[in-house]
C-alpha distance (Angstrom), angle and dihedral (degrees) to the residues before:
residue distance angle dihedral
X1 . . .
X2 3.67 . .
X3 3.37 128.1 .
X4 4.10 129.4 -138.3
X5 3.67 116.2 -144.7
X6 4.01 108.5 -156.8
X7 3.66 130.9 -173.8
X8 3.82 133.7 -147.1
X9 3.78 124.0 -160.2
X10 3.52 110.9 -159.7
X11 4.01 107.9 -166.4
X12 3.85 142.8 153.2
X13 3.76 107.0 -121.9
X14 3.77 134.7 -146.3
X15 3.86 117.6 -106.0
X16 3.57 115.2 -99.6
X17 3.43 100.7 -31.8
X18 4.12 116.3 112.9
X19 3.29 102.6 179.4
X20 4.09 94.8 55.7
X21 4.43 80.5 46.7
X22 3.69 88.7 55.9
X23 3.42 99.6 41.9
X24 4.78 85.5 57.0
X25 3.31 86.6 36.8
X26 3.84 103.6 64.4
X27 4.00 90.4 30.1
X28 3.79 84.6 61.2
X29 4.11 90.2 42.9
X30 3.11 90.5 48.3
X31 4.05 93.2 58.3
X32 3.70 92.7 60.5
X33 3.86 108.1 121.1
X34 3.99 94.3 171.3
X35 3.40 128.2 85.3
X36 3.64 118.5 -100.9
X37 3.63 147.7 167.6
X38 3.77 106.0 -168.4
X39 4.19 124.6 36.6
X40 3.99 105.6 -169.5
X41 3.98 111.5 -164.4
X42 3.68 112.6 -168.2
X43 4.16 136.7 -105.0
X44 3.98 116.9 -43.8
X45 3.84 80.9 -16.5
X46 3.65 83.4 175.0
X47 3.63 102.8 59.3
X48 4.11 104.2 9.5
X49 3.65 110.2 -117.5
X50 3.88 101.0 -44.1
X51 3.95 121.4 173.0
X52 4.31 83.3 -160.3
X53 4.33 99.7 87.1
X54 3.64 80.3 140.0
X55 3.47 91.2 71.5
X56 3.93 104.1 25.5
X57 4.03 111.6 19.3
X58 3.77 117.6 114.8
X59 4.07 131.9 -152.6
X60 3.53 122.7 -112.3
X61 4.28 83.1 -97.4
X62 4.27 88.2 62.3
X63 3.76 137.6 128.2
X64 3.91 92.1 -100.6
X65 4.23 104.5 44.7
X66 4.02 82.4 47.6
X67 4.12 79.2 52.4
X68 3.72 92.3 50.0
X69 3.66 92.2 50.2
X70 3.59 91.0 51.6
X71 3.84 98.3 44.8
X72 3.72 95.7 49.5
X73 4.33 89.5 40.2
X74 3.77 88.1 54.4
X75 3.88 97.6 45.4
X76 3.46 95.3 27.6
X77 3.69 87.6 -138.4
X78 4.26 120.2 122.3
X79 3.64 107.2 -112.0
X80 4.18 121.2 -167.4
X81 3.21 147.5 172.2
X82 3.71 143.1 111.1
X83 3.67 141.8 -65.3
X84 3.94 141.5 162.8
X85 3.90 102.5 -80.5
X86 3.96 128.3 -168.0
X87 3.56 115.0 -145.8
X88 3.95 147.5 158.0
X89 3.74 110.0 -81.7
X90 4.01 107.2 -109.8
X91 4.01 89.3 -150.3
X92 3.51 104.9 41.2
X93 3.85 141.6 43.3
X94 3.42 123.6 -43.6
X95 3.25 105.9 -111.4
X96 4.01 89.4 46.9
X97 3.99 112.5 100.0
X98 3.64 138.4 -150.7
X99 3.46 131.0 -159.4
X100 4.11 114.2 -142.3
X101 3.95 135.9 -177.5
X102 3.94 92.1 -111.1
X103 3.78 111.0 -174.8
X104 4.51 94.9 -165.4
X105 4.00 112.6 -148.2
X106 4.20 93.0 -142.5
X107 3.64 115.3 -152.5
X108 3.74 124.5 -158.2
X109 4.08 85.3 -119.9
X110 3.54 86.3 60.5
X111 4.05 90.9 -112.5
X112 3.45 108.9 128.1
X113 4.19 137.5 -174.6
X114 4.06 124.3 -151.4
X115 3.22 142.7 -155.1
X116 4.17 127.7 -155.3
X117 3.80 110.4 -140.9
X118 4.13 100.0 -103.3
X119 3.77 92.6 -156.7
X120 3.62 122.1 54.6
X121 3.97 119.2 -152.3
X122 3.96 97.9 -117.3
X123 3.38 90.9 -177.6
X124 3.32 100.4 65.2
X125 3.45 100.1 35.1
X126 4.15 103.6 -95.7
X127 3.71 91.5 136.9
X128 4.00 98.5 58.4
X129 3.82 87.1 59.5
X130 3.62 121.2 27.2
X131 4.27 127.3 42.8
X132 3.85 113.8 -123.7
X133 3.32 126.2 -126.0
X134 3.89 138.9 -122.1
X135 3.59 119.5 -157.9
X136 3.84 130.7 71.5
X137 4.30 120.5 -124.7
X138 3.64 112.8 -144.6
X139 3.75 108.8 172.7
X140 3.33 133.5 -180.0
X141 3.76 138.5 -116.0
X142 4.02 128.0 -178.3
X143 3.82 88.3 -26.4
X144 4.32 93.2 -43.1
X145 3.11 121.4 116.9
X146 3.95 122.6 -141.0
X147 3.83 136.9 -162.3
X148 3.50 116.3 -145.4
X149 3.66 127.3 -148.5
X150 3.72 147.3 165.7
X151 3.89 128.9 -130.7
X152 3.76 111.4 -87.6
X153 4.13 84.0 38.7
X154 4.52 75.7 80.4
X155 3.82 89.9 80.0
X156 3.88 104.6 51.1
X157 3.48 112.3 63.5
X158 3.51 108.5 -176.7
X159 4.21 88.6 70.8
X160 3.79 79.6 63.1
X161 3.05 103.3 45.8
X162 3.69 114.7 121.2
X163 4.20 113.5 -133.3
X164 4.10 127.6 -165.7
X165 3.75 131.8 -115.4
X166 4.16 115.7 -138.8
X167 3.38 91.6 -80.5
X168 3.97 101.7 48.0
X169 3.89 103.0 -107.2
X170 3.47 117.8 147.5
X171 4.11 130.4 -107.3
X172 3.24 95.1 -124.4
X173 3.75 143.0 -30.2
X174 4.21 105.1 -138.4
X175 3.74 121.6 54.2
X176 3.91 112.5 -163.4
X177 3.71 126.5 -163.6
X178 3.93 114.5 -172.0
X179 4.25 112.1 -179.1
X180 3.46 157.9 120.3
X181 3.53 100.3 -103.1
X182 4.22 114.8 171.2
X183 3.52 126.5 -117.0
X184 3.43 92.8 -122.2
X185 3.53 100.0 61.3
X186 3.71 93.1 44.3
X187 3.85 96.8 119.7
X188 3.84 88.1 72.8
X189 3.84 99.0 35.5
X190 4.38 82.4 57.8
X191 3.63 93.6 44.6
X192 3.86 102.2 42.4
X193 3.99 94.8 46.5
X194 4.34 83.8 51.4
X195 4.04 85.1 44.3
X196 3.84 97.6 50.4
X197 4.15 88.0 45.2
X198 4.13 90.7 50.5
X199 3.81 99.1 40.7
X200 3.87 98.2 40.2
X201 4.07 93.8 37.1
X202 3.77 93.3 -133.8
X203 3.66 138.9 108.1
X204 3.93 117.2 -82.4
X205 3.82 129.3 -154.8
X206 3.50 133.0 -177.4
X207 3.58 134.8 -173.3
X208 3.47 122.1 -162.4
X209 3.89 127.4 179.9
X210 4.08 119.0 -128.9
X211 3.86 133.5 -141.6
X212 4.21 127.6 36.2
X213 3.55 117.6 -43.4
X214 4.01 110.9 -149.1
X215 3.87 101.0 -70.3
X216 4.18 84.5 53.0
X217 3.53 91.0 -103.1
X218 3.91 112.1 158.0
X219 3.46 128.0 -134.2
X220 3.73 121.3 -168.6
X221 3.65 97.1 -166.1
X222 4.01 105.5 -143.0
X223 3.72 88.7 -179.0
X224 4.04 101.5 -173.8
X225 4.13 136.6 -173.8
X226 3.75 107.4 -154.5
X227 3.81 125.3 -170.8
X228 3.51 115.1 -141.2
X229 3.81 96.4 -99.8
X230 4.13 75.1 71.1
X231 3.74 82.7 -114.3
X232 4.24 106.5 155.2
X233 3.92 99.4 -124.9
X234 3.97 86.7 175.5
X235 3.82 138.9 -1.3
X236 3.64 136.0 165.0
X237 3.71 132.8 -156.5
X238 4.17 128.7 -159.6
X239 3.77 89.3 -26.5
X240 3.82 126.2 106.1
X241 3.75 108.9 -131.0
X242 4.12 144.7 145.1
X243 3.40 124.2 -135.8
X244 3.54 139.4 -166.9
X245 4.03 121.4 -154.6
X246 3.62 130.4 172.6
X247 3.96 115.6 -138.3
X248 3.88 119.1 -128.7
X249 4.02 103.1 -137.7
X250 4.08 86.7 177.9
X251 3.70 97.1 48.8
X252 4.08 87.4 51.3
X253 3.97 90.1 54.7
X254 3.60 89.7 48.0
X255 3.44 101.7 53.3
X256 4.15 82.1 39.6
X257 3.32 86.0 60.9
X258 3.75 114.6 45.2
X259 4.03 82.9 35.0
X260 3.32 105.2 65.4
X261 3.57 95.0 167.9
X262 4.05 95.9 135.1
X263 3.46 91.8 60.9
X264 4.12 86.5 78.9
X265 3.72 92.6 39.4
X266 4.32 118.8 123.3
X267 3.51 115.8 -105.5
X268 3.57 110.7 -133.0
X269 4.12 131.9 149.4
X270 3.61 129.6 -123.2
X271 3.85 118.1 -144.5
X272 3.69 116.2 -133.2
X273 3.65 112.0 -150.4
């Protein structure tokens, strides 16, 4: 059964400028030494979490996707996360544009899938500047399948919640967070991540950025890999840091198996706009 080595690059990130993000970001890429598969950056890790796209989102054709390409082509490694993205409103004319929390699923072809941040922060104004989206990513990996998802996704867990084909098989088998989460909400960020693990009997990982954004709020990171026991297999606190973990797919049957806890699950549908 093969295994899928991820890493997680916990960081503080420079305000609102992308090209001084890029230019950490592939220093600290370019200091991994273990094998890996996957390299997960955190939310907007090109900007922080900025409510200003107006002034500093890019289009799908922009500096930094043309630096994902070329990250993941040279390291032949998928890279993801999310940044502010430009694009063509889907509801309105054509030549009206949106601007959406895109986390981008790099491959090392340079084909790539995205995901639109479903659940916009409210409370800190997300929803006055940036369109949600409506449809789930799960890519896959060496034959695992992964469910992408973006911050304030954490607190609603029917979006996570995995759902069975006719014959029983999973959705997927890795849940990954990537956000700017703040210190002091922490508490829930810990116990949501270890929630999402237990209840959808997967692995869980979330990466958080650390340091103040631009409005000198703190972020202490806690970056965590969960199994889907909701044992904490890693977690870091304040510090930046990159880690590499390798992914058990035999454990995860196992405890699939003699935890046949889905089996009593609701069935219910969720509608993709």
């Amino acid at each position: 059964m093969s295994s899928l080595n991820c890493t997680l690059i916990q960081t503080k990130l420079f305000w609102q400028d992308a090209a001084a993000n890029r230019n950490m970001l592939e220093e600290k890429i370019n200091s991994i030494k273990e094998k890996t598969e996957i390299i997960i950056l955190p939310e907007m890790f090109s900007t922080g979490f900025s409510m200003q796209p107006e002034k500093f989102a890019e289009t799908m054709d922009g500096e930094t996707v043309a630096w994902m390409k070329r990250i993941a082509s040279n390291k032949k490694i998928i890279l993801t996360g999310s940044l502010m993205i430009k694009a063509p409103s889907p509801l309105e004319k054509a030549e009206d544009e949106v601007f959406y929390n895109r986390l981008i699923w790099m491959l090392p072809n340079g084909e790539y899938g995205i995901y639109d941040k479903r659940h916009l922060f409210a409370y800190g104004d997300e929803h006055n500047h940036y369109t949600a989206g409506g449809k789930r990513l799960i890519a896959s990996a060496k034959g695992w399948k992964i469910n992408l998802q973006v911050c304030y996704d954490l607190r609603f867990p029917v979006w996570a919640r995995q759902q069975f084909d006719e014959e029983n098989n999973f959705e997927y088998d890795v849940l990954i967070y990537v956000a700017n989460w703040p210190e002091r909400r922490s508490l829930a960020w810990k116990t949501l991540l270890q929630a999402r693990a237990i209840e959808n009997e997967c692995y869980v990982i979330g990466v958080n950025r650390v340091g103040d954004d631009g409005n000198n709020i703190y972020h202490a990171g806690d970056s965590m890999v969960i199994n889907p026991l909701g044992e904490i297999l890693y977690q870091k606190k304040d510090e930046e840091d990159i880690f590499t973990i390798e992914l058990n797919k035999q454990h995860l049957e196992e405890v699939r198996k003699k935890f046949p806890f889905w089996k009593d699950a609701d069935s219910f549908i969720i509608k993709n706009e």
